[in-house]
C-alpha positions as CSV (number, residue, x, y, z in Angstrom):
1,X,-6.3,-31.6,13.5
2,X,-3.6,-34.3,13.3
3,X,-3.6,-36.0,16.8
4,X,0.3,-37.0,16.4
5,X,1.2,-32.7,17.1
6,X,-1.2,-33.1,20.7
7,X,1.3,-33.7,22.8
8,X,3.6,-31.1,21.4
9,X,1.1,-28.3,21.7
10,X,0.0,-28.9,25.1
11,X,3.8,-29.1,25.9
12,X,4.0,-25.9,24.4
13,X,1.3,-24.3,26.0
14,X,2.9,-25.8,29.4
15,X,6.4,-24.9,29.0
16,X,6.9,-22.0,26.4
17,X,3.3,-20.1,27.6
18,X,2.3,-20.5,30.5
19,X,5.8,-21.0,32.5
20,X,6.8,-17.6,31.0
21,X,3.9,-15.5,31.9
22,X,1.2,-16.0,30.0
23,X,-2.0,-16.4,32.2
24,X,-5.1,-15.5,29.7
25,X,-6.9,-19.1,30.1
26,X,-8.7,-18.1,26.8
27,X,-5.4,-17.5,25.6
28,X,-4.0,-20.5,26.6
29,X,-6.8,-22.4,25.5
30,X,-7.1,-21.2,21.8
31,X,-3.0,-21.8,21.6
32,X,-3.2,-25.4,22.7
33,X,-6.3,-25.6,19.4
34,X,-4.8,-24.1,16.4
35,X,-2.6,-26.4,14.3
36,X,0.4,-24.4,14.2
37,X,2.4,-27.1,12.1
38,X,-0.5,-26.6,9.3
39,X,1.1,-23.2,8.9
40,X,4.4,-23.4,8.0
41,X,6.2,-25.8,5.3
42,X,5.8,-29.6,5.7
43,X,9.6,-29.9,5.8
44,X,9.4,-27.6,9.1
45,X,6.3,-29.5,11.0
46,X,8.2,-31.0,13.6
47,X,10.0,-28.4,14.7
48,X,6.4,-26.3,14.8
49,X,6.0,-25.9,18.0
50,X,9.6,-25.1,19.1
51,X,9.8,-21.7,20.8
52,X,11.5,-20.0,17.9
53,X,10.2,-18.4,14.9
54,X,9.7,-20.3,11.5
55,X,10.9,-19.1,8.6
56,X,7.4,-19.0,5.8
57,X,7.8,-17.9,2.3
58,X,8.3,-14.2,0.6
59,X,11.4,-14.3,3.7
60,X,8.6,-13.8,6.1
61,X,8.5,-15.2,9.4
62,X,6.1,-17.0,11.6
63,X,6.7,-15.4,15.2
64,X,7.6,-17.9,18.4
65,X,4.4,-19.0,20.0
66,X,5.0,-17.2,22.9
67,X,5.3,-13.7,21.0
68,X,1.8,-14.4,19.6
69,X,0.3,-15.6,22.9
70,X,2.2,-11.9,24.5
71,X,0.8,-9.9,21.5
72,X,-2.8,-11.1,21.8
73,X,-2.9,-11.3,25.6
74,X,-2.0,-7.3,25.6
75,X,-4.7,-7.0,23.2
76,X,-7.1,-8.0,26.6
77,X,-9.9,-9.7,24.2
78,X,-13.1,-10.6,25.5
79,X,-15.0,-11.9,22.4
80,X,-17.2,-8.9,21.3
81,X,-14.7,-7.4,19.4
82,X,-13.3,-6.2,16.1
83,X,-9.6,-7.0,15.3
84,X,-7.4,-5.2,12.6
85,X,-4.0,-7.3,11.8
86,X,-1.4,-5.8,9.7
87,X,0.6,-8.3,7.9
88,X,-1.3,-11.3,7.5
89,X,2.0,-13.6,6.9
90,X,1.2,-17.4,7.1
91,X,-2.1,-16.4,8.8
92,X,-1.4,-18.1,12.2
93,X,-2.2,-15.1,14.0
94,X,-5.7,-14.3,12.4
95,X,-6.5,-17.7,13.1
96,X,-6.0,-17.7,16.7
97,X,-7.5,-14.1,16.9
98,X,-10.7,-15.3,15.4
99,X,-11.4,-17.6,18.2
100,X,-10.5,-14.5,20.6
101,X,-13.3,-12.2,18.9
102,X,-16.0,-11.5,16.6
103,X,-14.4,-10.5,13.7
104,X,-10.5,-10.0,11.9
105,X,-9.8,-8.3,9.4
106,X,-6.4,-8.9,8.2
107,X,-4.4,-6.9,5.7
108,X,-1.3,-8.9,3.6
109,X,1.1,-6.8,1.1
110,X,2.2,-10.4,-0.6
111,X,-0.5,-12.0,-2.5
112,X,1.1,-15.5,-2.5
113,X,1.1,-15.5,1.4
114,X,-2.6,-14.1,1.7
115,X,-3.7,-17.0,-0.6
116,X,-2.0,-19.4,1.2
117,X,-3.4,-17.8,4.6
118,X,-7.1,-17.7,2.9
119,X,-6.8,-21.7,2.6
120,X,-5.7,-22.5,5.9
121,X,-8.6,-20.1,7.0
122,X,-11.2,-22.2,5.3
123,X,-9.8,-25.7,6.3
124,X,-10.2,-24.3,9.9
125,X,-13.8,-22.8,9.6
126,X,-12.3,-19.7,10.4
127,X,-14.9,-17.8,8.6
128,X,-14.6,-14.7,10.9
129,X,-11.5,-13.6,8.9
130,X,-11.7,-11.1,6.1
131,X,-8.5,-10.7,4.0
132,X,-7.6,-8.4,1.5
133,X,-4.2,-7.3,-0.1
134,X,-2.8,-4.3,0.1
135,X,-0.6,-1.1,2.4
136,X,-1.1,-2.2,5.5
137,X,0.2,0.6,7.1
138,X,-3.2,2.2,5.8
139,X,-5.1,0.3,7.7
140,X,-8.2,-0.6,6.5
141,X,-10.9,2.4,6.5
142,X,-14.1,1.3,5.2
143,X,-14.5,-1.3,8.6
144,X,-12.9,1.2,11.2
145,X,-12.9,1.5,13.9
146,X,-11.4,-1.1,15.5
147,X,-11.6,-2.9,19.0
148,X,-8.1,-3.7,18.9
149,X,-4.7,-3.3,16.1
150,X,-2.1,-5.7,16.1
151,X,0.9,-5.5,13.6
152,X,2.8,-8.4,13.1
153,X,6.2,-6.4,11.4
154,X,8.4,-3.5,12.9
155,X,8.1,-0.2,11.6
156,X,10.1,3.1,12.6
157,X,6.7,4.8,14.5
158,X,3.2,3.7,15.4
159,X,1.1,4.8,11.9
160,X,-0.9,7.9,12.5
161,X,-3.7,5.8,10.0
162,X,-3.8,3.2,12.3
163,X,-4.5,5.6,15.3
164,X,-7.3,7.2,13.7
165,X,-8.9,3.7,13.1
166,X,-8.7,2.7,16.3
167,X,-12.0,2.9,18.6
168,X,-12.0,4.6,21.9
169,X,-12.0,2.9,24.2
170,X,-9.3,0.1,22.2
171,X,-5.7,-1.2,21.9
172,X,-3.1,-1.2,19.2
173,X,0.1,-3.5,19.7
174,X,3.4,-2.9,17.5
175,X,7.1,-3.6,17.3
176,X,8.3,-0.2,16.7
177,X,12.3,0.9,16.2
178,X,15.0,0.4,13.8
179,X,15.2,-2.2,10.9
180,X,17.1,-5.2,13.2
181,X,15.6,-5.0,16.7
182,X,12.3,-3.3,18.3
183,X,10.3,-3.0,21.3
184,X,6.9,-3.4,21.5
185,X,5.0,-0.6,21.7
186,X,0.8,-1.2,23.6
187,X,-1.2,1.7,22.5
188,X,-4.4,2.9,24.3
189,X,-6.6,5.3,23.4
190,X,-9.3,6.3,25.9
191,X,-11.6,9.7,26.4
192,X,-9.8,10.6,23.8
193,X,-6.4,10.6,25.3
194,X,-3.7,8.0,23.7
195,X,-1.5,6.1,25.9
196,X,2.0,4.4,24.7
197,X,3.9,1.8,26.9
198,X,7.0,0.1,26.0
199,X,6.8,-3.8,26.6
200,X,9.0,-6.7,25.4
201,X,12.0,-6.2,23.5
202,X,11.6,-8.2,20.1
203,X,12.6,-8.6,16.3
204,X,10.5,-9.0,13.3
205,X,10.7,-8.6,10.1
206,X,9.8,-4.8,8.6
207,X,7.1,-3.2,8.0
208,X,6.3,-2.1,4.6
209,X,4.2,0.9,3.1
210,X,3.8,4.2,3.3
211,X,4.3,4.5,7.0
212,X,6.7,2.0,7.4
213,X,9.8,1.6,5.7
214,X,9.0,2.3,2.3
215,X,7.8,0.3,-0.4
């Protein structure tokens, strides 16, 4: 880790995290760890940890810090668990996910980003991470079901797939609503019963595949 970004990430976890409601100390702690300027362009590192998103190749974005620290503090990890991400992107997420939990697996529609992501992901010894390309409004079958879904893209509805691969007890995060602004939509499923609360208000970028918005 390059000492020179220290300062700037504990600033960030100060000032942009926990000043703003993010109380998680495992949370906290895994946000002040993970380079964060390793992920996006070298042309972009100091402004890495501003509290703004990044913009990463394929016109993908890398999401504020503190929309990753909400997302994953809704997700109420404990470190036993299996993680599905949808939309791997610059693979900032997955990496602070994989010191959150057993195991990620992380699903990327753009093979240049998930090579890029699979990099990073070695250089950190994040070797809880398995990455593949494809739909990832599919999900990923063959390892469900899952502790916990988050979906880094906004799509018009929660996909039914992604339902069905979730465990019971578990919790699915996702922006859903039109193509320019969404809210974020926590999922639970328990006894069988699924659960949908409307959280932040947010914007990402859309959510491809068949039960997004299109291909």
């Amino acid at each position: 880790m390059t000492d020179r970004f220290a300062t700037a990430r504990e600033r960030m976890v100060q000032e942009q995290l926990a000043a703003k409601g993010i109380t998680d100390p495992r949370v906290l702690a895994v946000m002040g760890e993970v380079p964060r300027h390793l992920f996006v362009d070298d042309a972009m590192q100091g402004r890495s940890y501003g509290d703004y998103p990044l913009p990463i190749a394929a016109g993908q974005t890398i999401s504020q810090p503190f929309i990753v620290a909400y997302m994953t503090q809704a997700l109420e990890l404990q470190g036993h668990e299996k993680v599905l991400e949808i939309g791997t992107g610059s693979g900032y997420q997955a990496a602070i996910l994989s010191r959150l939990c057993r195991k990620v697996y992380t699903v990327e529609r753009v093979n240049t980003l998930l090579a890029g992501a699979r990099k990073l992901f070695d250089t950190l010894h994040c070797f809880n991470i398995v990455a593949k390309m494809d739909d990832g409004t599919l999900g990923w079958p063959e390892f469900a079901p899952y502790d916990a879904i988050i979906v880094t893209a906004g799509g018009p509805e929660v996909p039914h797939p992604l339902i069905d691969q979730l465990a019971d007890p578990g919790r699915l995060i996702i922006p859903v609503g039109d193509q320019d602004i969404q809210n974020l939509h926590l999922v639970t499923k328990e006894k069988g019963e699924i659960r949908i609360d409307r959280l932040a208000s947010v914007r990402f970028v859309e959510l491809i595949g068949e039960h997004g918005w299109g291909r």
